[in-house]
DRENDO-1510 file (C-alpha; in Angstrom, 1 decimal, always signed):
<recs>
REC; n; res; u; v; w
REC; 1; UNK; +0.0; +0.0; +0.0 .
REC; 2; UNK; +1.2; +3.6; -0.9 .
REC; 3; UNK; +0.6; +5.9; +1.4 .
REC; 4; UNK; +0.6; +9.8; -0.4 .
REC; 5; UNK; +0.3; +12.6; +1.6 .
REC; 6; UNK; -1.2; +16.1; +0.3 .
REC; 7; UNK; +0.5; +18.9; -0.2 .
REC; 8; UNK; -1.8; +21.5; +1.0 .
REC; 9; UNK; -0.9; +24.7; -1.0 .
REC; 10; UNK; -0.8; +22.5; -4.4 .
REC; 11; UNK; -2.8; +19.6; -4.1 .
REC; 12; UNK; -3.6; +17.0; -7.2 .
REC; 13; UNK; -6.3; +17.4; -8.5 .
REC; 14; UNK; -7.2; +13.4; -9.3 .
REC; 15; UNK; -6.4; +12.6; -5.8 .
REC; 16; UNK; -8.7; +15.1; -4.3 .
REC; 17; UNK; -11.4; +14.1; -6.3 .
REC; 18; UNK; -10.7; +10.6; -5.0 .
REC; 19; UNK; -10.4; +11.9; -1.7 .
REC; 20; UNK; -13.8; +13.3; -2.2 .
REC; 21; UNK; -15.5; +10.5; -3.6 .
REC; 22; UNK; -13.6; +8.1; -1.1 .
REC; 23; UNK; -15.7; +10.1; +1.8 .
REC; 24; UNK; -18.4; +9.6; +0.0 .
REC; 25; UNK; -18.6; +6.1; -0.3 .
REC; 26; UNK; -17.9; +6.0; +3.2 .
REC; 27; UNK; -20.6; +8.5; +4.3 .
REC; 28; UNK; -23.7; +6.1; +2.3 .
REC; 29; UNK; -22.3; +3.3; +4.5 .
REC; 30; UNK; -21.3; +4.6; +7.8 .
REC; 31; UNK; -23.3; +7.8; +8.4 .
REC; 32; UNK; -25.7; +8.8; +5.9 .
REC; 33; UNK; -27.3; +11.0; +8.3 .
REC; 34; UNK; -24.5; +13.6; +7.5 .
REC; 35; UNK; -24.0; +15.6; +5.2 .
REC; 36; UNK; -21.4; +14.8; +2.1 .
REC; 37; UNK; -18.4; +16.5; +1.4 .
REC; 38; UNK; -18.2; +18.9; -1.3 .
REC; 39; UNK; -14.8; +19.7; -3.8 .
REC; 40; UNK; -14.8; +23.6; -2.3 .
REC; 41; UNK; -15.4; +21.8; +1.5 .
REC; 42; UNK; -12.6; +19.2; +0.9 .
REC; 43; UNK; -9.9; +22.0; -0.5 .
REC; 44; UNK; -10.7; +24.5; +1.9 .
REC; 45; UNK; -10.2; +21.9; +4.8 .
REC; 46; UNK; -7.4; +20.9; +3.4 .
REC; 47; UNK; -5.2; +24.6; +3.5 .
REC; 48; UNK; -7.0; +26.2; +6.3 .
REC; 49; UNK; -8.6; +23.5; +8.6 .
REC; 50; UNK; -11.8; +24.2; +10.9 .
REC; 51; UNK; -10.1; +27.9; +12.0 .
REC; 52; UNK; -6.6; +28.1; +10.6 .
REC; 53; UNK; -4.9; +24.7; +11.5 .
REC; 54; UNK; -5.3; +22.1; +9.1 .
REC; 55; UNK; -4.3; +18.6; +9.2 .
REC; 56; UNK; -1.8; +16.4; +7.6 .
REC; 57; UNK; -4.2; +14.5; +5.1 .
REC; 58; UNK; -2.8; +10.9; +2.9 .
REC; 59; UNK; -4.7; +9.6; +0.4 .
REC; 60; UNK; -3.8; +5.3; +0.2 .
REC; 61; UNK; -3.3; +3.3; -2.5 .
REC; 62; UNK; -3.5; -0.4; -3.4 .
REC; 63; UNK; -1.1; -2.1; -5.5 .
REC; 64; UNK; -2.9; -1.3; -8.9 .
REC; 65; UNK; -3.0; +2.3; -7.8 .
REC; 66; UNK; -6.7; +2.5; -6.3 .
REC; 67; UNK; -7.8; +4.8; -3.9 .
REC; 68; UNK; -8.6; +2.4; -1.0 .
REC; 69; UNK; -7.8; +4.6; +2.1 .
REC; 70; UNK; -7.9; +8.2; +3.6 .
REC; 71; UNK; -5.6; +8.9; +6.5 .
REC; 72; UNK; -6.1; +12.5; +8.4 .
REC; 73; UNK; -3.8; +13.8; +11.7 .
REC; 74; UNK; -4.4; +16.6; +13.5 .
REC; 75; UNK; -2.4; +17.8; +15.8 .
REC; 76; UNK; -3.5; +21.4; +17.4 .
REC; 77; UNK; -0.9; +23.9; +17.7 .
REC; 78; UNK; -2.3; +26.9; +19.8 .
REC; 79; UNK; -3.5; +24.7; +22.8 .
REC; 80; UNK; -3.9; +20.9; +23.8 .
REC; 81; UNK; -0.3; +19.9; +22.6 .
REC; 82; UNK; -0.7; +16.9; +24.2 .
REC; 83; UNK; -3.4; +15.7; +21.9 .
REC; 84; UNK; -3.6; +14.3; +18.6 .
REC; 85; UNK; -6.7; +13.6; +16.6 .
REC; 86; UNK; -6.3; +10.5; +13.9 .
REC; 87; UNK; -9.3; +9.8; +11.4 .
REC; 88; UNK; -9.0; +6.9; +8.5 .
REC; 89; UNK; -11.5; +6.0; +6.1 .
REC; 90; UNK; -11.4; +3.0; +4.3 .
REC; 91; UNK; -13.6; +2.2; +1.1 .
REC; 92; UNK; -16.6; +0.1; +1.5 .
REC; 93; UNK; -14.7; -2.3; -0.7 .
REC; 94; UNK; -11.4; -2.7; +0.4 .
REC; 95; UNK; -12.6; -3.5; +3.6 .
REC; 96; UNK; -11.2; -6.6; +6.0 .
REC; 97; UNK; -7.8; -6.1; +4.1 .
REC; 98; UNK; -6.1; -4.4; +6.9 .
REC; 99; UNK; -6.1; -1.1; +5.1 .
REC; 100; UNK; -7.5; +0.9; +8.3 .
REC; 101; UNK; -5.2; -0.9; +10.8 .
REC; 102; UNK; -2.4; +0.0; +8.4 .
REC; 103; UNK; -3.2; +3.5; +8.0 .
REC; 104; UNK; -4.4; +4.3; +11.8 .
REC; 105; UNK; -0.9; +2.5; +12.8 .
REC; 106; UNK; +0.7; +5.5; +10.8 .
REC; 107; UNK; -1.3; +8.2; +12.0 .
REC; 108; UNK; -0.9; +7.1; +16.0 .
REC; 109; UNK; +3.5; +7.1; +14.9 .
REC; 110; UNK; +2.8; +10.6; +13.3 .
REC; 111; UNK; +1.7; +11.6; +16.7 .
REC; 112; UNK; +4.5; +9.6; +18.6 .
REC; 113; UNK; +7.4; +11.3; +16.7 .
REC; 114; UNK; +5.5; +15.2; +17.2 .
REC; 115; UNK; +5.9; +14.1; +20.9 .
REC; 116; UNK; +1.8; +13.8; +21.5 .
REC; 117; UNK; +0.7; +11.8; +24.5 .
REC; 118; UNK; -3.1; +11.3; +24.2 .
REC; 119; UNK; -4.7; +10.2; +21.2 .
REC; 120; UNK; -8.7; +11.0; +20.0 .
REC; 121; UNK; -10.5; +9.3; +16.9 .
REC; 122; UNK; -14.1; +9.1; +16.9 .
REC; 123; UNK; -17.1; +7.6; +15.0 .
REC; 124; UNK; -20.8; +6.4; +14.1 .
REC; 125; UNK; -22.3; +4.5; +17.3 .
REC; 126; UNK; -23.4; +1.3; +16.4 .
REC; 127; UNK; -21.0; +0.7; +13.2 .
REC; 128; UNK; -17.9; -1.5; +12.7 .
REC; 129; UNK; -15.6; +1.4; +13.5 .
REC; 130; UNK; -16.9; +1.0; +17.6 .
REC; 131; UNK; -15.2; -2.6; +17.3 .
REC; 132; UNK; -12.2; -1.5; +15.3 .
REC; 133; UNK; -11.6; +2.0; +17.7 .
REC; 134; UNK; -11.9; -0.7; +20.8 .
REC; 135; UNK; -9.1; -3.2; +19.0 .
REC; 136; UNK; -6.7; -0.3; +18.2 .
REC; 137; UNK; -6.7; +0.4; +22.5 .
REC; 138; UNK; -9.4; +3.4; +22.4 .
REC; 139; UNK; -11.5; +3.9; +25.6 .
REC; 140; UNK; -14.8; +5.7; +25.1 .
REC; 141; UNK; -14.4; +9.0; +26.7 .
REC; 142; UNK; -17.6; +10.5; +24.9 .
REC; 143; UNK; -21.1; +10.6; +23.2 .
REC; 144; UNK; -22.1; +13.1; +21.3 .
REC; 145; UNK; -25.7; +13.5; +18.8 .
REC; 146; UNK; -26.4; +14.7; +15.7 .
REC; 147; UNK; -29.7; +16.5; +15.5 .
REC; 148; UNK; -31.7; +18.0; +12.1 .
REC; 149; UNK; -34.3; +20.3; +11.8 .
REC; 150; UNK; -36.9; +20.4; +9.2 .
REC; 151; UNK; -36.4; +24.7; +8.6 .
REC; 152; UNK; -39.4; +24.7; +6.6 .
REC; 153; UNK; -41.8; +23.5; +9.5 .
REC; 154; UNK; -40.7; +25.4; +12.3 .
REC; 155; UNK; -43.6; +26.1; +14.6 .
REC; 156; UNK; -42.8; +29.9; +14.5 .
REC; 157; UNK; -46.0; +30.8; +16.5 .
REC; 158; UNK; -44.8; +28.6; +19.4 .
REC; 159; UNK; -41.1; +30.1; +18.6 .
REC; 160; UNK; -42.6; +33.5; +19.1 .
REC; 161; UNK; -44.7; +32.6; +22.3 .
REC; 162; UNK; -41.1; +31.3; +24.0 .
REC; 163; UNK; -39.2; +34.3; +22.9 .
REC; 164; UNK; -42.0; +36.3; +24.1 .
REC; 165; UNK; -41.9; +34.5; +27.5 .
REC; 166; UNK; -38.0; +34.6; +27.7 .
REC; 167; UNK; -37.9; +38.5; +27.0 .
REC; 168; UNK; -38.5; +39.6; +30.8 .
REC; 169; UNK; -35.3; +37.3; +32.0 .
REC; 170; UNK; -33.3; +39.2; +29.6 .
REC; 171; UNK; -34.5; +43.1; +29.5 .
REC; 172; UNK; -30.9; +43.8; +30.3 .
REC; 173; UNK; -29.8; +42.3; +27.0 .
REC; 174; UNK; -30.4; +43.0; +23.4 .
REC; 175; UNK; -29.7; +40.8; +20.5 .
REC; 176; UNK; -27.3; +42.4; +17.7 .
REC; 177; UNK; -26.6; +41.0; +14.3 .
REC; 178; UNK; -23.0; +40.5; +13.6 .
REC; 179; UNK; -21.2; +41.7; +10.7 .
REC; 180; UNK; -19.3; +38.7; +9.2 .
REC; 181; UNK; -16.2; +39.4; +8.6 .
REC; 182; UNK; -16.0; +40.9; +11.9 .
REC; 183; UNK; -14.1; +44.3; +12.4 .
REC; 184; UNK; -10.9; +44.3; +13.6 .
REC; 185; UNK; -12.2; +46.6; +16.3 .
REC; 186; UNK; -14.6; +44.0; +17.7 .
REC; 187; UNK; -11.8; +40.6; +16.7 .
REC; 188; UNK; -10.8; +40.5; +20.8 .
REC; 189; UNK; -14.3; +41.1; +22.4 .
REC; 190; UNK; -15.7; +37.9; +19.9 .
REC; 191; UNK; -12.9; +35.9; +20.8 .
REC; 192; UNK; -13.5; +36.2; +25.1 .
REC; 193; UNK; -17.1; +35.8; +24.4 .
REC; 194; UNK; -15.9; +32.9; +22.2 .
REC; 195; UNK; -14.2; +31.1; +25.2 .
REC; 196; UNK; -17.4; +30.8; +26.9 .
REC; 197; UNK; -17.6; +27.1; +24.7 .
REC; 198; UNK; -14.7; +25.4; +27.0 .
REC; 199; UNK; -17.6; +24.9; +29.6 .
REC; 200; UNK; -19.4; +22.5; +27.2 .
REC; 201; UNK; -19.0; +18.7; +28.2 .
REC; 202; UNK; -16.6; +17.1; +27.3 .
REC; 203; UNK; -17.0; +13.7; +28.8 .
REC; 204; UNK; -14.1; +11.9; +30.2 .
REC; 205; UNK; -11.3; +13.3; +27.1 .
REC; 206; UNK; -8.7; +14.9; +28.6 .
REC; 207; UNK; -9.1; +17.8; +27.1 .
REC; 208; UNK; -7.7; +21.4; +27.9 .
REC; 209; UNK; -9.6; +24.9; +27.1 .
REC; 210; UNK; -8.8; +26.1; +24.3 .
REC; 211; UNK; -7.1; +29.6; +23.4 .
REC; 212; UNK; -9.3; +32.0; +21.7 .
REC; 213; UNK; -7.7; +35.2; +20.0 .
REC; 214; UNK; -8.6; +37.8; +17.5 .
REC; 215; UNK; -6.6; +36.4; +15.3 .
REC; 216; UNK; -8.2; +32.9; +15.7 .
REC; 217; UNK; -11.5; +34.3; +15.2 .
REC; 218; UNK; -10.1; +35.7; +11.9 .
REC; 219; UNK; -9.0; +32.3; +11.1 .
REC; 220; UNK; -12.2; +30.8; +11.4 .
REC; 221; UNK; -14.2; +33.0; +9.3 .
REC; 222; UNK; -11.8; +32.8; +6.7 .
REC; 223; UNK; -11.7; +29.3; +6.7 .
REC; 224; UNK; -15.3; +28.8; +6.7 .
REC; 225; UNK; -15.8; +31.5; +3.5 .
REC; 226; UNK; -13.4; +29.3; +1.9 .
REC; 227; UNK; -15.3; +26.2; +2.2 .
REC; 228; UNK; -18.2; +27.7; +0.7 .
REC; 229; UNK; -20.1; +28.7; +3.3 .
REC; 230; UNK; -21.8; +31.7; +4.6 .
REC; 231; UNK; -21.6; +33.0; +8.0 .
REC; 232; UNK; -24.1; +34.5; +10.3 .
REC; 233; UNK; -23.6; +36.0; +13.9 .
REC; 234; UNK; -25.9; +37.1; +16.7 .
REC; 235; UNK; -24.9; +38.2; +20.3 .
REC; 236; UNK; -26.2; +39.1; +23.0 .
REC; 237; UNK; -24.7; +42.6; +24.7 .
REC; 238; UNK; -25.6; +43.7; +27.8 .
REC; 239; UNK; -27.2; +47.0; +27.7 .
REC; 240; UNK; -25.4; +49.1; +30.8 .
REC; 241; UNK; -22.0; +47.7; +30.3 .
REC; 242; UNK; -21.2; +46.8; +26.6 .
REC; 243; UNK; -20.5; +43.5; +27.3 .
REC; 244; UNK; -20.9; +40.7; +24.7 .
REC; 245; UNK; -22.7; +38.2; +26.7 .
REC; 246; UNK; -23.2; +35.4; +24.6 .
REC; 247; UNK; -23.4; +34.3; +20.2 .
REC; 248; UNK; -24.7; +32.0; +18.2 .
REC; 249; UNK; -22.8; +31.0; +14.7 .
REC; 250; UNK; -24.8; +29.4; +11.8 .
REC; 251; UNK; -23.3; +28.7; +8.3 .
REC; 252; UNK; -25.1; +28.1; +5.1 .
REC; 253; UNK; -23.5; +26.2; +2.2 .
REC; 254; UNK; -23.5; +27.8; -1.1 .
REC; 255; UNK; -23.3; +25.1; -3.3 .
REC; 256; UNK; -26.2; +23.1; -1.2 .
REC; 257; UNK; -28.1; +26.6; +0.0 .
REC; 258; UNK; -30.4; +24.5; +1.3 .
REC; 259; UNK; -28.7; +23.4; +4.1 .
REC; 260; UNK; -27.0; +25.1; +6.8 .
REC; 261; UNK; -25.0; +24.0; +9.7 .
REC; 262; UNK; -25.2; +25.2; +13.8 .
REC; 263; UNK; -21.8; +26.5; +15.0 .
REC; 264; UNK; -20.9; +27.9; +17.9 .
REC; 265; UNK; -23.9; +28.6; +20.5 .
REC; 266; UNK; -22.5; +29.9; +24.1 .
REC; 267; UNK; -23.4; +32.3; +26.9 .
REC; 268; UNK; -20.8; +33.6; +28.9 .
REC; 269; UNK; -21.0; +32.4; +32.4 .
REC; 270; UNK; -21.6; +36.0; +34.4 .
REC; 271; UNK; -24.8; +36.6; +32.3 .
REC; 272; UNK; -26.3; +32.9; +32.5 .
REC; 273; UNK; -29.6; +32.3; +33.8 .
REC; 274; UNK; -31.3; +35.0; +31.0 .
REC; 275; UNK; -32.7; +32.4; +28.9 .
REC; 276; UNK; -30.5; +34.3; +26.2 .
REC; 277; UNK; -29.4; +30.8; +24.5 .
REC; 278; UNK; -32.7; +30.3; +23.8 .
REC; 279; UNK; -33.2; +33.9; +22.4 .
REC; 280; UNK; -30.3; +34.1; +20.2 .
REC; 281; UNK; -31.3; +30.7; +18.4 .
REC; 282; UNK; -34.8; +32.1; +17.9 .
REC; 283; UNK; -33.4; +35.6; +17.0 .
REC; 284; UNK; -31.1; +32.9; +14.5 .
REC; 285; UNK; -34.0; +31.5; +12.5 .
REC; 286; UNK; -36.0; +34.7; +12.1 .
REC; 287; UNK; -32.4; +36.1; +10.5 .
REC; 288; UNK; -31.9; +33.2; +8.6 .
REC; 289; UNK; -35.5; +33.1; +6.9 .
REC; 290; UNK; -35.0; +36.6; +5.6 .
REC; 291; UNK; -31.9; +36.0; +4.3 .
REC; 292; UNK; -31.6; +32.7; +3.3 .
REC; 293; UNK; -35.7; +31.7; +2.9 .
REC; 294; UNK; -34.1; +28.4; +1.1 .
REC; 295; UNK; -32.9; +27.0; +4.0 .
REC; 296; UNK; -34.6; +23.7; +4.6 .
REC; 297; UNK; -32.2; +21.7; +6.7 .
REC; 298; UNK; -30.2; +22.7; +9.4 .
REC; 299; UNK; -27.9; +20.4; +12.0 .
REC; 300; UNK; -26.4; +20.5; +15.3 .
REC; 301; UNK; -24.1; +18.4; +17.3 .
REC; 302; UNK; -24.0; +18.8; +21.4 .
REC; 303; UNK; -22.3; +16.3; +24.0 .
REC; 304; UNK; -25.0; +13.5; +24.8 .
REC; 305; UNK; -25.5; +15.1; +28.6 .
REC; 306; UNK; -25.5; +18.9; +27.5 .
REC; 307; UNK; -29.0; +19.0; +29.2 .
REC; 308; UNK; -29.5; +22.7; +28.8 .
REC; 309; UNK; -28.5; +22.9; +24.7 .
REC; 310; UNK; -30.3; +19.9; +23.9 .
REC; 311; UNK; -33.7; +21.4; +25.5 .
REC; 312; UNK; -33.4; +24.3; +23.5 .
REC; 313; UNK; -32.8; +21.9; +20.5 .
REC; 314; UNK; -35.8; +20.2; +20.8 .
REC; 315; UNK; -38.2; +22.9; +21.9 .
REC; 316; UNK; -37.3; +24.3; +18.3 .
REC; 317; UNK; -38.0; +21.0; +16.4 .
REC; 318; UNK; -34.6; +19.5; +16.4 .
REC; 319; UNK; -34.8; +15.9; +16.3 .
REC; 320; UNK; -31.9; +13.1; +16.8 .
REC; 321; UNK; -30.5; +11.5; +13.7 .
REC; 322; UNK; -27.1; +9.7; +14.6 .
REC; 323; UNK; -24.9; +9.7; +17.3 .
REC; 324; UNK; -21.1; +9.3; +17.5 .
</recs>
């Protein structure tokens, strides 16, 4: 097996597309309740990552020179050092070769030789890869579920009698629609608010907060613009002081404008106890069906015991899909 590894800046063209269609074929078998990869996702991830740090990606081939494999490592750079998060997808049909033991045997050496300690990888509950994680010595450290809401039938009458309900908890607060790009003036307040998110569950990982800058912020939206999508951001600020309170990210995907995805939704921990979570994901929607009225699918991921998220989740039609 020949293991090629992308070169980020310049990468071939035939083996992205095989990349591409290799995640494909994975995705109809192993979690169709996700959305697929697209060319512009798949190159953007590629140079930029999720915010700025993207991983060291290898395509495998078998001796005729097939794509049978796709080896990813990710080793974050800013904060948790320690860590190193290993993905491998194997082809439906070159399965029970050894091709995913191969590959995930390289990826956990990557992260020996860059000196990384504790090693993540992750997948569908219920499929093969829970069996194979377990043989290559992974302990289950978390759950988390994939939810979907159907845009088209929100309940918005119901969605205005909560918001209507939730307004007194937070007369302090008013909701403000983000410019995206944000201005450099604003790059540091979005980044504190932005560290409000290391108090999400995180199971049993060992897994340190993460460093939030300006320039990470920067990173992100970049990153996301160049995977096609388009971004939209709604705090909260708190009338007497200023202060961002909380936000709530969403991004739509041009080439499939009919879908959009749930970032970021935090509150930071001094202004809890508003209800404002539940106001900026109304305040969310509303934008979302004057801007992008095409909308018809939207997901979100939360950790399985993130009571409070997962209320608001359902209460606006969300409904569970897949877990992993």
């Amino acid at each position: 097996m020949d293991l090629i590894w992308f070169d980020p800046d310049n990468p071939d063209r035939r083996a992205v597309a095989s990349a591409v269609a290799l995640l494909e074929a994975t995705r109809l078998v192993d979690r169709p309740f996700m959305a697929g990869t697209t060319l512009t996702m798949y190159l953007a991830s590629l140079r930029h990552g999720y915010d700025g740090e993207p991983a060291s990606v290898a395509l495998a081939y078998d001796g005729g020179g097939r794509p049978v494999g796709l080896l990813s490592v990710y080793l974050p750079r800013r904060d948790n050092t320690h860590l190193a998060e290993v993905t491998v997808h194997v082809d439906p049909l070159a399965r029970r070769r050894g091709v995913g033991r191969a590959l995930f045997s390289r990826g956990v050496d990557l992260a020996r030789e860059q000196g990384r300690r504790v090693l993540l990888a992750g997948c569908v509950d219920g499929t093969p890869g829970m069996e194979f994680l377990a043989a290559m010595g992974l302990e289950r450290g978390m759950d988390e579920v994939l939810r979907q809401l159907d845009v088209a039938s929100v309940d918005w009458a119901r969605l205005d009698r909560e918001a209507e309900a939730a307004r007194p908890h937070a007369k302090e607060y008013e909701l403000v629609r983000m410019p995206v790009p944000t201005p450099e003036g604003l790059l540091d307040e979005i980044a504190a608010m932005t560290s409000a998110i290391n108090d999400a569950p995180t199971g049993t990982l060992e897994i340190e907060d993460e460093v939030f800058t300006g320039e990470r912020v920067r990173a992100y939206e970049q990153a996301q613009v160049a995977g096609g999508r388009r971004l939209y951001r709604v705090v909260a600020r708190h009338r007497g002081s200023g202060e961002l309170a909380g936000q709530t990210v969403a991004a739509v995907d041009v080439e499939r404008p009919w879908f959009a995805y749930q970032h970021d939704t935090s509150v930071v921990r001094a202004h809890r106890g508003h209800r404002l979570g539940l106001l900026l994901k109304i305040e969310m929607l509303r934008w979302l069906r004057e801007e992008e009225p095409q909308v018809r699918r939207m997901d979100t991921d939360n950790a399985a015991d993130n009571a409070y998220m997962i209320a608001i989740n359902e209460m606006l039609g969300y409904r569970v899909v897949g877990r992993y």
